[in-house]
C-alpha positions as CSV (number, residue, x, y, z in Angstrom):
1,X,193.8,84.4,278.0
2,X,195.6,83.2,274.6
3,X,193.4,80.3,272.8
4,X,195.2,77.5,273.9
5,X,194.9,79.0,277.8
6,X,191.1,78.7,277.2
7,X,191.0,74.8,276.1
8,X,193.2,74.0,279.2
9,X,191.0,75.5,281.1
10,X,188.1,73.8,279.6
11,X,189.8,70.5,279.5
12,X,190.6,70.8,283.3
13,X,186.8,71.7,283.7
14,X,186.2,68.2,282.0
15,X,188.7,66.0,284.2
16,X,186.9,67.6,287.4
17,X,183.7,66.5,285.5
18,X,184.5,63.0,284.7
19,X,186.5,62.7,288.5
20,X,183.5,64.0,290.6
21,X,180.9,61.6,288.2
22,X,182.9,58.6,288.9
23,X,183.2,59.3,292.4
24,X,179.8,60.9,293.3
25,X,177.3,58.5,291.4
26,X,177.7,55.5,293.8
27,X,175.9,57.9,296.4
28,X,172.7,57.5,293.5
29,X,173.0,53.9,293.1
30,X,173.3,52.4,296.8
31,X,169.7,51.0,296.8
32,X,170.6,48.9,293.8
33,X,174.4,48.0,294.4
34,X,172.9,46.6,298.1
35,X,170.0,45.2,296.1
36,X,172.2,43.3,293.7
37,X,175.2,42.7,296.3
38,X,172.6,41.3,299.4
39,X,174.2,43.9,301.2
40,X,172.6,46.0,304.6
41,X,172.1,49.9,302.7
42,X,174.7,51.2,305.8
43,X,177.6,48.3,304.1
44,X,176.7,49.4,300.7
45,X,177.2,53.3,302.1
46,X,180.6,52.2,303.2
47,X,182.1,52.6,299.5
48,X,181.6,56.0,299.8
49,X,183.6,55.8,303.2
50,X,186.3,53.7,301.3
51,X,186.2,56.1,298.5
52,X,186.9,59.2,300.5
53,X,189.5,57.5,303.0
54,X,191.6,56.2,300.1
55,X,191.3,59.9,298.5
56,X,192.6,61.5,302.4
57,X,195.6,59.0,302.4
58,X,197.0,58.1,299.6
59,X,196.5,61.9,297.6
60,X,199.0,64.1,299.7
61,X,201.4,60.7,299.9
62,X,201.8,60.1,295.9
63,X,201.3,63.5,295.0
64,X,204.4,64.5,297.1
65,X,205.6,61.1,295.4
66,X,205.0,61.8,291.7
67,X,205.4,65.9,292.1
68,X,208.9,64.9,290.6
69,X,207.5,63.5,286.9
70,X,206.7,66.2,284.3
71,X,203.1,66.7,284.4
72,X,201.9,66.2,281.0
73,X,202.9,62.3,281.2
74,X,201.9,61.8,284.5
75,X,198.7,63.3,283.9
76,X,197.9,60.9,281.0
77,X,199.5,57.8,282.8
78,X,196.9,58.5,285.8
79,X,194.1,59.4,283.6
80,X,194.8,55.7,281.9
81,X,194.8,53.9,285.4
82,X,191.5,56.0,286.3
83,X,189.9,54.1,283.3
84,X,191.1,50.9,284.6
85,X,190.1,51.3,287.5
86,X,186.0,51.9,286.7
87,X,186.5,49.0,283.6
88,X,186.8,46.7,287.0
89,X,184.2,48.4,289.1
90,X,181.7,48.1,285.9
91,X,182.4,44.0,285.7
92,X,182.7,43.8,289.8
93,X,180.8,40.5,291.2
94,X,181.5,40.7,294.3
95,X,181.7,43.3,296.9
96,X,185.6,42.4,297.5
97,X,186.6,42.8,294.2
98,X,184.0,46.6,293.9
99,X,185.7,48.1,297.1
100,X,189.7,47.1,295.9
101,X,188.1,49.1,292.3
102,X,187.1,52.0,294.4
103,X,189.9,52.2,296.5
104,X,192.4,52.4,293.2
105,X,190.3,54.7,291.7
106,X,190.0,57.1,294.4
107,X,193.8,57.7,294.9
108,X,194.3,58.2,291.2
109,X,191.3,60.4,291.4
110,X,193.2,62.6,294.3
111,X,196.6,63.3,292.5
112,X,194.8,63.9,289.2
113,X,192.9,67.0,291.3
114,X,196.4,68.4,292.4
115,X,197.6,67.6,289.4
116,X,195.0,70.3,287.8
117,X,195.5,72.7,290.4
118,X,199.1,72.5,289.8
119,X,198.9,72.9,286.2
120,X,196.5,75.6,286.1
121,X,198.7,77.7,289.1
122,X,202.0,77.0,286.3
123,X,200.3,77.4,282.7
124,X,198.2,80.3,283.1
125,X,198.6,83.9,284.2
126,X,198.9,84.8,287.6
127,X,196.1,87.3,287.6
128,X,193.8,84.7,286.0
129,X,194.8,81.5,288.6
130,X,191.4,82.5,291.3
131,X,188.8,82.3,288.5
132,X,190.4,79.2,286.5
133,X,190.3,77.7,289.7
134,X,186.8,79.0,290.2
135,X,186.1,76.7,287.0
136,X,188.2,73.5,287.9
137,X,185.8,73.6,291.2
138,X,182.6,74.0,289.0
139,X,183.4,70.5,287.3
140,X,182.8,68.8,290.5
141,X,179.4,70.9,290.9
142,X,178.2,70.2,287.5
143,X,179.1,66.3,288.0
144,X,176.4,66.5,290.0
145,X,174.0,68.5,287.9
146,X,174.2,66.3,284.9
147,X,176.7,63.4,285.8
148,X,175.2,62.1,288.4
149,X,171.5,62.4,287.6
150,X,172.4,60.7,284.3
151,X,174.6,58.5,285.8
152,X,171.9,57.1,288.2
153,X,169.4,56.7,285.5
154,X,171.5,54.7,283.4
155,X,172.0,52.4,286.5
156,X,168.5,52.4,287.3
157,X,167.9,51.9,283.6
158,X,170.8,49.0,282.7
159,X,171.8,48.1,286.3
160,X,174.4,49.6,288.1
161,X,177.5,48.4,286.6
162,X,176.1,50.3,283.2
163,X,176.8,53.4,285.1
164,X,180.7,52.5,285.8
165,X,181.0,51.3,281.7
166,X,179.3,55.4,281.4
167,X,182.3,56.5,283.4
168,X,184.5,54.7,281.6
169,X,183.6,56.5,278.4
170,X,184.1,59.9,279.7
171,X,187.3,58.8,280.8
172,X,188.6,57.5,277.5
173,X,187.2,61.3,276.2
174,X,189.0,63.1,279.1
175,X,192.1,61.5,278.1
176,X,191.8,62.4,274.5
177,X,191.4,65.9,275.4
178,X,194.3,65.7,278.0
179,X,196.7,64.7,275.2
180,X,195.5,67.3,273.3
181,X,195.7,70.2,275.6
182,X,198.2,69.6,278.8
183,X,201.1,71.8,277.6
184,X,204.3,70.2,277.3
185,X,207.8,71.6,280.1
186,X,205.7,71.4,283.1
187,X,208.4,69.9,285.0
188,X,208.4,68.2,288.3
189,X,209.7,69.6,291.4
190,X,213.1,68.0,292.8
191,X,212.4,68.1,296.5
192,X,212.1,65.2,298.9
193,X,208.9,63.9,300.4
194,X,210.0,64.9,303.9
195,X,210.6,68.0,302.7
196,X,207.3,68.9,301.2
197,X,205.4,67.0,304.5
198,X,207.0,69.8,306.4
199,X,203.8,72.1,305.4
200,X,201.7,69.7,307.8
201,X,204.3,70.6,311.1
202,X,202.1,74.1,310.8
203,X,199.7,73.8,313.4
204,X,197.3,77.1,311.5
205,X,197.5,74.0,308.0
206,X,196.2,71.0,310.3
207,X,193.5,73.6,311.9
208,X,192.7,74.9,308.9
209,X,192.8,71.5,307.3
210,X,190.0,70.6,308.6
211,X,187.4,73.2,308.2
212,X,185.8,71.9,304.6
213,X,186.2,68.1,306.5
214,X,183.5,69.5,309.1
215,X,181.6,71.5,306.7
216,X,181.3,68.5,304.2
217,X,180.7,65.8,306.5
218,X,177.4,67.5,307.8
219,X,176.8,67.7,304.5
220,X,177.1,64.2,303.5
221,X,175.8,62.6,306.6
222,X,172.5,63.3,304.2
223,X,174.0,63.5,301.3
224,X,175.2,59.4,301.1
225,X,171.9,58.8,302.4
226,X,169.6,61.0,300.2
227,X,167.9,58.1,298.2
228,X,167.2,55.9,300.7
229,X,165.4,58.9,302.7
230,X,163.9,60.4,299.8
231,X,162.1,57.4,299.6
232,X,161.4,56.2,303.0
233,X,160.8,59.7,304.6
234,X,159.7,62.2,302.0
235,X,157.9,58.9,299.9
236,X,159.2,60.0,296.7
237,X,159.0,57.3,293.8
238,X,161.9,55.8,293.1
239,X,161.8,56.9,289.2
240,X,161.9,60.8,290.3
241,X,164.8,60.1,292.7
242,X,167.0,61.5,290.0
243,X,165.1,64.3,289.4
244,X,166.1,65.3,292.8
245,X,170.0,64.9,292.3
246,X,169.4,67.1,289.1
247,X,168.1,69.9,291.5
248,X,170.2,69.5,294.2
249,X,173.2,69.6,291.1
250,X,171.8,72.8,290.0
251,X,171.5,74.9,293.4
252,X,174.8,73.6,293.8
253,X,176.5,75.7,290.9
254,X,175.4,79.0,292.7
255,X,177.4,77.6,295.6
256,X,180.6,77.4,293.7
257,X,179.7,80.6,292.1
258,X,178.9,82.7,294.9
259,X,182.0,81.1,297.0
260,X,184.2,82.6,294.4
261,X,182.6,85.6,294.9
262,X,182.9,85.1,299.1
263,X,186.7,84.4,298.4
264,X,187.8,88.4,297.5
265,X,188.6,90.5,300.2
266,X,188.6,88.2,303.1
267,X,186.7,85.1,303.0
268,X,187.9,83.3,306.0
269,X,186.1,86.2,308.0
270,X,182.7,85.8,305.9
271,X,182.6,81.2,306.0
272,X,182.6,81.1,309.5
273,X,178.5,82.6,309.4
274,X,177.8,80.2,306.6
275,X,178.7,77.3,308.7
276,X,176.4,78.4,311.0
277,X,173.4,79.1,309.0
278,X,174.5,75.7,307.2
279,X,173.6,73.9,310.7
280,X,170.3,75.7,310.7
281,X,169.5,74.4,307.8
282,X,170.5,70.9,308.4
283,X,168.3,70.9,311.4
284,X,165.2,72.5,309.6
285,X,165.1,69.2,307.7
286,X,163.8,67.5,310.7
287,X,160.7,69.6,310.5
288,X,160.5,69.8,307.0
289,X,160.5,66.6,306.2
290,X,156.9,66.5,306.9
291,X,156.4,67.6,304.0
292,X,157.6,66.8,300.3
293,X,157.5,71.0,299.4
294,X,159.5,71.7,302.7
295,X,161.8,68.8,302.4
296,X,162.8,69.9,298.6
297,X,163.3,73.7,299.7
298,X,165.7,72.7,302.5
299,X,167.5,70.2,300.2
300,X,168.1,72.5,298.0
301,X,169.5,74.9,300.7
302,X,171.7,72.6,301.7
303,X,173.2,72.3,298.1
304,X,173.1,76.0,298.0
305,X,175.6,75.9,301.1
306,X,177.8,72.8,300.6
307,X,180.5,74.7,298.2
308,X,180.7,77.9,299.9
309,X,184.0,77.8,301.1
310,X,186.1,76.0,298.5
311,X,188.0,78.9,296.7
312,X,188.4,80.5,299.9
313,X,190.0,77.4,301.2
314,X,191.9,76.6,298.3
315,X,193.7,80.1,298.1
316,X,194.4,80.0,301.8
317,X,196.6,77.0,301.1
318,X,198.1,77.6,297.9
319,X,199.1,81.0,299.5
320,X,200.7,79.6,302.8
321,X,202.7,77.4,301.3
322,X,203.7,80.4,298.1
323,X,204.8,82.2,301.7
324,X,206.2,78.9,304.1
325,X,206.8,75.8,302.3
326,X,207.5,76.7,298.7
327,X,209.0,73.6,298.1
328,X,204.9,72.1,298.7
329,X,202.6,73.8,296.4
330,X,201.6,71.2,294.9
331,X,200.7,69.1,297.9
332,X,199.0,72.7,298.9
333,X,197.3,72.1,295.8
334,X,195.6,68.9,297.1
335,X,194.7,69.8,300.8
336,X,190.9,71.6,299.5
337,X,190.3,68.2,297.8
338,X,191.7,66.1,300.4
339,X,190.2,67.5,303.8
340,X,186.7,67.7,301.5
341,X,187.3,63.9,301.1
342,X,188.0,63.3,304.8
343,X,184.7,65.0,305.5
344,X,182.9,62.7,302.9
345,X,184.6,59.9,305.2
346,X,183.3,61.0,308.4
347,X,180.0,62.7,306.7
348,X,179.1,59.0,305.2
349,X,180.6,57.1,308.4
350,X,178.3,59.5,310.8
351,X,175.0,58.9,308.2
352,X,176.0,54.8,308.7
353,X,175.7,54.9,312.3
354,X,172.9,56.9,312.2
355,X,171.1,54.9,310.1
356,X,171.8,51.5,311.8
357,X,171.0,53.0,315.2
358,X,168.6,55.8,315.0
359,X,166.2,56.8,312.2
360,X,167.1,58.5,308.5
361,X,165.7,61.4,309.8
362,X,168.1,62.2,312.6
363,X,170.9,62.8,310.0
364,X,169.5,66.4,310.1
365,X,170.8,66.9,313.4
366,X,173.6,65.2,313.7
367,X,174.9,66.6,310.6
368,X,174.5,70.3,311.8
369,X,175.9,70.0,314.8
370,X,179.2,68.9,312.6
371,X,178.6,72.3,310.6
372,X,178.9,74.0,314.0
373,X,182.7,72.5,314.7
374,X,183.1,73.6,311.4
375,X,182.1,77.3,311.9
376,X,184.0,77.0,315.3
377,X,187.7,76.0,313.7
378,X,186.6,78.8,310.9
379,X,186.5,81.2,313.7
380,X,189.6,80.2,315.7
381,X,191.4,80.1,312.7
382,X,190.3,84.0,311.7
383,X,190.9,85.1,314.5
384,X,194.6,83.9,314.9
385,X,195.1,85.5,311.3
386,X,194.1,88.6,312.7
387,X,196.5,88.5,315.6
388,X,199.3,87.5,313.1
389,X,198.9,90.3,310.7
390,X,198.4,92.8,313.9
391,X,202.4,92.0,314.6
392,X,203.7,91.9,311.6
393,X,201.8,95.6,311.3
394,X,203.7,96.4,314.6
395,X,207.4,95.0,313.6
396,X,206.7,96.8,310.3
397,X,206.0,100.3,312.0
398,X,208.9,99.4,314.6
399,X,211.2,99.0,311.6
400,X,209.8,101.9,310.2
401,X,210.0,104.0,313.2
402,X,213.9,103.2,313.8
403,X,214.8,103.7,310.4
404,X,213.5,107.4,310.6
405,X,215.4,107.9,314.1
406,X,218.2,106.7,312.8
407,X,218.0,109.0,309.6
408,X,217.3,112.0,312.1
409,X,220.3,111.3,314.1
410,X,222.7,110.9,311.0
């Protein structure tokens, strides 16, 4: 890659950075926002439910919407809005006025991921699009390794809203670097929004769709509730509650890593077993929460398993709609992102009624038999690609076979 290829990529890394920071911290900081809000924990859990929900709705509506603006303009437009929108989560008083803040910021948040997707599929070389996207993907993963860890400290530190003027900052930065880097003649599309919906009237998209939306709500059914239980069942002081984010941020770059790797040569045939061992080790943490040691190691496999299938998933849909829907590759661009989103939705809506009617603990459980469904639909899904490519293999020796009888004969 040229120079300029490599700060485009880097910048995109960034945007993914400052995106998954400003949407991830809250998860650190529920304890305090209920705290300062006199809110129930499972209320204060349901901006993260907000959060995701806006991100599922309103991401493949305006990306289809704004896939007709250039990109460079649009990007630094939306990156502009994203700072408004955490300026007025940081001064929020009330919890009316933080959930309309999250909401804005979360469909803004959306597009700008297609956005990058889109760009890095249309400004770099084809050959290079897997690993670049590889990288995007990492910003998200090391948002939590160092954005939210820091972000949560400087709430615990400052207060809470501290953490959204934090965001804020890395927002201005992002931008900075956006106008410096987003190439200039990446045009929009000219195609209508019915047009470019038509990729969801594939029934293989909508079961496919929501694979990662299993996988990442067994996930986050402990995830959204990780501080509360790290202090409550594994008794861990509040002041080291950080500590933990940091090393669940940190398996959690293997994941990305070693899903890239899962992705060449078939990956749809390898996630369906990591679901499964996923819900294993969901449901370990019910036993090993009796301890602190066993309660970090199967934290820590569950970040190891939690980004396992997002290039896999990502190429799957960027390549049906390359063969279907051309017309949609950008909204391909956002399904990964989205379905992840609706997963966090239903991950953190599970985890709330969980909480409010069973104990913190039983989020193990519940959580892996979600990874199961996932594993399930990852199976179905395989197996009808199978069947697919078996026909075309016979049309394709059937054409094949004609031609040379035909040849013969003449």
């Amino acid at each position: 890659m040229t120079r300029q290829h490599k700060l485009l990529t880097l910048n995109l890394f960034l945007l993914t950075f400052v995106l998954g920071t400003s949407e991830f911290v809250m998860v650190g900081l529920l304890t305090e926002v209920a705290s300062d809000m006199k809110i129930a924990i499972s209320i204060a859990g349901s901006l993260v439910s907000a959060f995701a929900l806006s991100f599922a709705i309103g991401t493949p509506i305006f990306t289809a919407l704004f896939s007709r603006f250039s990109k460079r303009p649009l990007i630094l437009a939306l990156i502009g809005v994203f700072i408004i929108g955490n300026m007025i989560t940081a001064i929020s008083g009330s919890y009316g006025l933080l959930l309309f803040s999250r909401v804005i910021t979360a469909v803004v948040t959306g597009v700008l991921i297609a956005l990058a997707m889109a760009v890095a599929s249309e400004a770099l070389p084809p050959e290079k699009r897997g690993p670049v996207i590889s990288i995007i993907f990492t910003g998200f993963t090391v948002a939590s390794v160092l954005g939210v860890p820091l972000g949560t400290f400087i709430g615990q530190w400052g207060g809470w809203h501290m953490s959204y003027w934090f965001t804020t900052l890395l927002g201005i930065v992002s931008l900075i670097a956006s106008f410096a880097t987003i190439p200039t003649g990446l045009k929009g599309a000219r195609s209508s929004l019915q047009n470019q919906l038509r990729l969801f009237t594939y029934p293989r998209i909508v079961l496919a769709f929501f694979i990662p939306a299993f996988s990442i709500a067994a996930t986050y059914s402990v995830y959204t509730y990780l501080a509360p239980m790290l202090e409550d069942v594994l008794f861990v002081p509040a002041r080291y509650i950080s500590l933990v984010f940091l090393l669940y941020g940190i398996v959690s770059i293997f994941s990305t890593l070693i899903g890239g790797k899962l992705a060449v040569g078939g990956g749809m045939g390898k996630i369906r077993y990591i679901f499964l061992a996923q819900a294993v080790i969901l449901a370990s943490l019910y036993v090993s929460s009796g301890s602190l040691a066993g309660g970090l190691v199967s934290i820590s496999l569950i970040a190891l398993a939690v980004y396992l299938m997002n290039s896999t998933m990502q190429l799957y849909f960027m390549n049906w709609a390359d063969r279907h829907v051309p017309e949609a590759k950008d909204l391909a661009s956002s399904l990964t992102s989205v379905s992840i989103n609706v997963g966090i939705a239903m991950g953190s809506a599970l985890g709330g009624f969980v909480t409010k009617n069973m104990e913190l603990i039983d989020l193990s459980w519940s959580g892996g038999m979600m990874a199961v469904l996932a594993a399930v639909l990852a199976w179905i899904t395989y197996r009808l690609d199978r069947g697919t490519r078996s026909v075309s293999s016979e049309k394709n020796g059937l054409r094949t076979n004609t031609k040379e009888v035909r040849d013969q004969v003449l």
